[in-house]
C-alpha positions as CSV (number, residue, x, y, z in Angstrom):
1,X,328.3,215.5,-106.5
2,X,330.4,218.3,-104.7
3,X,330.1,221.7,-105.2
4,X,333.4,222.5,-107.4
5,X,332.1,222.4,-110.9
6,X,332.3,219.7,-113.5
7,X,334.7,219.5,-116.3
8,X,334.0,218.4,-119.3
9,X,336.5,217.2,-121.8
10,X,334.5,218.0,-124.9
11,X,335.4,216.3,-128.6
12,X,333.1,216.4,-131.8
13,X,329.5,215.7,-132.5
14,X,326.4,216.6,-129.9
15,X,327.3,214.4,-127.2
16,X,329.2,217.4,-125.5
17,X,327.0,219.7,-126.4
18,X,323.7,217.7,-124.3
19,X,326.3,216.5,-121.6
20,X,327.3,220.2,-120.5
21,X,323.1,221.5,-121.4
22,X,321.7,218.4,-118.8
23,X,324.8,219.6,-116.3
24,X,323.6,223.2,-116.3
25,X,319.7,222.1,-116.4
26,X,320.9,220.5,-113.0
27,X,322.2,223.7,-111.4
28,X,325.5,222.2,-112.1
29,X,328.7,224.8,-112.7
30,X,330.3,223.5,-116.2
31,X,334.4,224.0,-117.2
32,X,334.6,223.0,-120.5
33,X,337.8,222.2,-122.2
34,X,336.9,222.3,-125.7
35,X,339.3,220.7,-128.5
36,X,340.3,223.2,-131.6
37,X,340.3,220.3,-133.7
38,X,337.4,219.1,-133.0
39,X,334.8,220.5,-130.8
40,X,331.5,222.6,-132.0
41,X,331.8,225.9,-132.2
42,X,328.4,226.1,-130.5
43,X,330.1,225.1,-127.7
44,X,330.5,229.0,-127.3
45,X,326.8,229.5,-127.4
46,X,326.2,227.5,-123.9
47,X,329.3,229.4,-122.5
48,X,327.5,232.6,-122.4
49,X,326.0,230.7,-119.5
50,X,327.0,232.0,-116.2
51,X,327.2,228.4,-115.1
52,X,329.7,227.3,-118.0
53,X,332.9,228.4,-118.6
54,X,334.5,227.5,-122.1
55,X,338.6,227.0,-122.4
56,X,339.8,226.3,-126.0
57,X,343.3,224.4,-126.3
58,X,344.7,222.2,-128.7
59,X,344.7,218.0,-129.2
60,X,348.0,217.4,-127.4
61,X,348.0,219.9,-124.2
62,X,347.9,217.6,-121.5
63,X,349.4,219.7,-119.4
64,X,346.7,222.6,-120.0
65,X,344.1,220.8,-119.4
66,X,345.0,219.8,-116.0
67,X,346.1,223.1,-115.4
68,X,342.8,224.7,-116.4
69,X,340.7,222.0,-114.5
70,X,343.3,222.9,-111.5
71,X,342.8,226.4,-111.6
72,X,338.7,226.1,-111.7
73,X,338.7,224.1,-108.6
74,X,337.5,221.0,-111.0
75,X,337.7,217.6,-108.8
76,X,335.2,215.3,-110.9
77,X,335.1,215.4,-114.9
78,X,333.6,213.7,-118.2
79,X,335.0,213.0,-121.5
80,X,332.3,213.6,-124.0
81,X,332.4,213.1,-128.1
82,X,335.2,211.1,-129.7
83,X,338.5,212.7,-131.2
84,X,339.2,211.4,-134.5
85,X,341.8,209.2,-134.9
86,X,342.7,210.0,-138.6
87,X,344.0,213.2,-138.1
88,X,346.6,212.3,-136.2
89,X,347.9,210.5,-139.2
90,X,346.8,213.5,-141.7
91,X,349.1,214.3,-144.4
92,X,347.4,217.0,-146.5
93,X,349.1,220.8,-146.1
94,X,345.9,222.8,-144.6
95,X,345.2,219.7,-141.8
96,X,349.0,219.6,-141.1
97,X,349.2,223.5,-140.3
98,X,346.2,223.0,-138.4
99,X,347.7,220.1,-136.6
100,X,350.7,222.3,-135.4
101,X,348.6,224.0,-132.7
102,X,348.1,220.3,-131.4
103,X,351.7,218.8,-131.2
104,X,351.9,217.4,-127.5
105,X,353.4,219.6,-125.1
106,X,355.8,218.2,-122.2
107,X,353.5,216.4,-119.7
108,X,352.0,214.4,-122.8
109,X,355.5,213.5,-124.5
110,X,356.1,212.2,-121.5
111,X,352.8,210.2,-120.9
112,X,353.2,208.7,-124.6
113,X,356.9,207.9,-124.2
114,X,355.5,205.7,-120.8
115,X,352.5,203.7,-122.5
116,X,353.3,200.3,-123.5
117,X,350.2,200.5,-126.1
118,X,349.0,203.7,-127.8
119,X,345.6,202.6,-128.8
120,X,342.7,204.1,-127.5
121,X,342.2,202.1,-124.5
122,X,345.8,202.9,-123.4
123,X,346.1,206.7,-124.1
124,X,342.8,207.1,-122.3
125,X,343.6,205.1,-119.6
126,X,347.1,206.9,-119.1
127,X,344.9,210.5,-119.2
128,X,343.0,209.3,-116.7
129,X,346.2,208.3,-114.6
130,X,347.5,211.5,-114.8
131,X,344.3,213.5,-114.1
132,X,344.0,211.1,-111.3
133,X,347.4,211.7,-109.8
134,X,346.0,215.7,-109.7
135,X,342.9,214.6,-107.6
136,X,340.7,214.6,-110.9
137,X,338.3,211.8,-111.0
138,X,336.9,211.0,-114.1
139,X,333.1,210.3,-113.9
140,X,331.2,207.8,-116.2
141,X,330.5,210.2,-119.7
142,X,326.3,208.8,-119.2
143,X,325.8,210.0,-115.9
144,X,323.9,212.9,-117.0
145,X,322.0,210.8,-120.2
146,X,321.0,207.6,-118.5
147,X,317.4,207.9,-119.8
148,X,319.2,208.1,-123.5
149,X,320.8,204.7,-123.0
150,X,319.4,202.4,-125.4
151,X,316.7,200.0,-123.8
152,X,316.7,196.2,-125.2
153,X,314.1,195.3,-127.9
154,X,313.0,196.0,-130.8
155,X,313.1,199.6,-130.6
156,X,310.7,200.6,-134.3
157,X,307.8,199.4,-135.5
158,X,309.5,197.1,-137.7
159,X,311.0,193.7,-136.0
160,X,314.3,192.0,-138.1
161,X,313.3,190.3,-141.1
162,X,314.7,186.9,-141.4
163,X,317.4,187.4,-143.9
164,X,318.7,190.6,-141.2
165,X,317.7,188.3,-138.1
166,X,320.4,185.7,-139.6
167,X,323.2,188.3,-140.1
168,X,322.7,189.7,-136.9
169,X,323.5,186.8,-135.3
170,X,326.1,185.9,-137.8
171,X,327.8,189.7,-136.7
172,X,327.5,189.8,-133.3
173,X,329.9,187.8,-132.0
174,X,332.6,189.0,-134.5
175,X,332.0,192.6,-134.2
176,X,332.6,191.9,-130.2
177,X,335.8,189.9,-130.7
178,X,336.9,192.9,-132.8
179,X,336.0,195.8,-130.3
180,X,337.6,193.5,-128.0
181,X,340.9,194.4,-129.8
182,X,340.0,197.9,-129.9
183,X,340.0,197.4,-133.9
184,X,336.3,199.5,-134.0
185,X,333.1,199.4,-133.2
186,X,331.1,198.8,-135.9
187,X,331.0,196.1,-138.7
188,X,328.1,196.1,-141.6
189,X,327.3,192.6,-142.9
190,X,325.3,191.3,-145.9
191,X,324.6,187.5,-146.0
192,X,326.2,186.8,-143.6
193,X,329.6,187.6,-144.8
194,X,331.3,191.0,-143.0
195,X,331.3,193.6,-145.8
196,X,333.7,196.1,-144.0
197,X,334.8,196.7,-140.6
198,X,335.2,200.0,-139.1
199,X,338.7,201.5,-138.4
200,X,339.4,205.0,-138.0
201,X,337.3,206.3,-140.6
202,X,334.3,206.0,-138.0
203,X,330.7,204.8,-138.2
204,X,329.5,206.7,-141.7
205,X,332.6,206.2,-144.0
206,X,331.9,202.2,-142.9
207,X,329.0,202.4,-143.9
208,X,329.4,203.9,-146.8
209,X,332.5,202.2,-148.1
210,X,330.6,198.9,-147.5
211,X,327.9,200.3,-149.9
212,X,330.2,200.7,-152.2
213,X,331.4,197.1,-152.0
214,X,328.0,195.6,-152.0
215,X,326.6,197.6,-154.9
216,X,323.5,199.0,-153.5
217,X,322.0,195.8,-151.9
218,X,320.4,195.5,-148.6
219,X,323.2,196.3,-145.5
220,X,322.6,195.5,-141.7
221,X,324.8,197.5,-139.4
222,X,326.2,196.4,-135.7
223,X,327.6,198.4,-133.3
224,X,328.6,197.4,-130.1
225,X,330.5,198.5,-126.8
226,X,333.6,196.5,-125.9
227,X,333.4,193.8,-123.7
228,X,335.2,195.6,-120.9
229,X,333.8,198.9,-121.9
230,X,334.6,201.5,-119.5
231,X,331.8,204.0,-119.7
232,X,334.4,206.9,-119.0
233,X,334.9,207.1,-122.3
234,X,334.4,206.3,-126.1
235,X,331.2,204.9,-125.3
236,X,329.1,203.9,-128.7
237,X,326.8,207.0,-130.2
238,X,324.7,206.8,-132.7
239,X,321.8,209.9,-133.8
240,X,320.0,211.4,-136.7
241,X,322.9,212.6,-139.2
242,X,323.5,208.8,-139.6
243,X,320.2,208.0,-140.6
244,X,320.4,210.0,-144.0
245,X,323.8,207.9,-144.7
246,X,321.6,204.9,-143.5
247,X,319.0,205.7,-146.0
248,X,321.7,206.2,-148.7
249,X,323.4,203.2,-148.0
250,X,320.5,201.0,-148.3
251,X,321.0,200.2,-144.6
252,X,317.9,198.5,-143.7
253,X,318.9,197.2,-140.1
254,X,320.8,198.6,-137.2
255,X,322.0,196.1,-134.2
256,X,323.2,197.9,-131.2
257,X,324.2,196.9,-127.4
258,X,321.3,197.5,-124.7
259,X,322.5,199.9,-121.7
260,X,325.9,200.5,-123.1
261,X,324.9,202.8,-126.2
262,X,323.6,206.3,-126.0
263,X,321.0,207.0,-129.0
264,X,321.0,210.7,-129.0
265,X,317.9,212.9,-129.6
266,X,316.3,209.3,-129.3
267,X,312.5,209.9,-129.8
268,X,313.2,211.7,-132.9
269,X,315.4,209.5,-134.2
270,X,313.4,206.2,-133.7
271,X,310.4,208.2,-135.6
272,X,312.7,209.1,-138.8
273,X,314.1,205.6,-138.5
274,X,310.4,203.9,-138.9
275,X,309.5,207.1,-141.8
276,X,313.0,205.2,-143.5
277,X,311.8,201.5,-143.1
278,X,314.8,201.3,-140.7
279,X,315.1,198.4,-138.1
280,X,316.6,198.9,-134.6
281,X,317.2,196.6,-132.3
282,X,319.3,197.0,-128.9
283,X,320.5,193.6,-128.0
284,X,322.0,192.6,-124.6
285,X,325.0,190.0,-124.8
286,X,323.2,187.9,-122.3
287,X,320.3,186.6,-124.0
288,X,321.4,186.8,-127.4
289,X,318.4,184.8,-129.0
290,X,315.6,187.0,-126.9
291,X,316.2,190.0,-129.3
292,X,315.7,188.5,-132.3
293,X,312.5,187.2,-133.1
294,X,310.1,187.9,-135.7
């Protein structure tokens, strides 16, 4: 690492927030470009820092970004937290007004008017073009949470029952072929059968919509990484304000991909999961069977 700071590209949830708090613990200097729409306002709280600096600007300003990374003397960055997909398709008056503060400006018309796909993978990847082409390398998001990368095993007291054990390895496969095609994530299965299948609604309206469908019965939850993940960005998260919807759900066992998915606040978070009765195991895709024993 060189001694311009790091930028950090921060969307929603607490993966910014511990991204830019391990950056600073490291005598790192932090630009933050923090998303209206989306990002914490405690965000604000960690730029009173003198080693983070906090710039707000909307979803579709492109162009602001790079010129705020420019003008910092950024040269490496992260993207951190996920943007929501949904409300780009929002339709209610008080999101739309909101929305107008977002609209793309010039330099990301033209980046969406060049993409042959506009699905994650692709609008990332072009971002990351265009930051490139200003001498902005984008780091891998975990470089700073390594030691919060899900291990494999069995990671609570409780190992997979046999009924979960089965739909585990019913799931796997098709919740990989899925985030293959960037569809989501995340699928939630009950006897062996695929209950729902996560879209833009994200990891806790899944689950909770599959609840719904399945009537209160017993729910085992995958989530994996994509098979060609690139650990730039939307990297899978999971952390402690799912476990209430878990417990509410009726979730009983949680399947997710070894090395390639931060648990955040993990300690904690395996200790309320074994208070719950919750199973989680982290899986790797090469030895598929090893995982999942009794």
């Amino acid at each position: 690492m060189n001694s311009a700071p790091l930028g950090v590209i921060a969307g929603n949830g607490r993966f910014p927030l511990l991204v830019v708090e391990a950056a600073a613990k490291k005598g790192l200097r932090v630009v933050v470009a923090a998303i209206r729409e989306e990002t914490s306002p405690e965000i604000d709280r960690l730029g009173q820092s003198g080693s983070v600096t906090v710039h707000w600007q909307g979803l579709g300003q492109l162009g602001r970004l790079i010129r705020t990374f420019r003008e910092e003397g950024v040269r490496e960055a992260v993207m951190a937290g996920q943007v929501k997909h949904n409300k780009i398709f929002a339709r209610h008056p008080s999101v739309a007004r909101k929305m107008l503060r977002a609209l793309p400006d010039l330099r990301m018309l033209k980046l969406l008017a060049s993409l042959p796909r506009r699905d994650t993978a692709g609008l990332i990847g072009g971002i990351i073009a265009e930051l490139e082409k200003e001498g902005i390398q984008l780091r891998d998001s975990t470089f700073l949470l390594e030691e919060w990368l899900a291990p494999p095993g069995c990671l609570t007291r409780r190992a997979l029952q046999k009924e979960e054990r089965r739909d585990v390895e019913f799931g796997w496969p098709i919740a990989r072929r899925l985030a293959q095609h960037d569809v989501g994530q995340t699928i939630v299965v009950k006897d062996q059968a695929v209950v729902a299948v996560e879209a833009m609604e994200g990891t806790d309206e899944t689950v909770r919509r599959a609840a719904r469908l399945a009537g209160g019965q017993k729910l085992t939850v995958i989530k994996v990484a994509r098979p060609d993940q690139d650990m730039r960005f939307d990297v899978p998260v999971i952390g402690l304000k799912t476990l209430p919807v878990f417990s509410e759900c009726n979730v009983t066992a949680l399947a997710i991909e070894a090395g390639k998915t931060l648990i955040l606040d993990r300690k904690e978070f395996v200790e309320l999961a074994d208070k719950q009765g919750l199973c989680v195991v982290a899986k790797t895709c090469e030895e598929p069977e090893s995982l999942l024993s009794e």
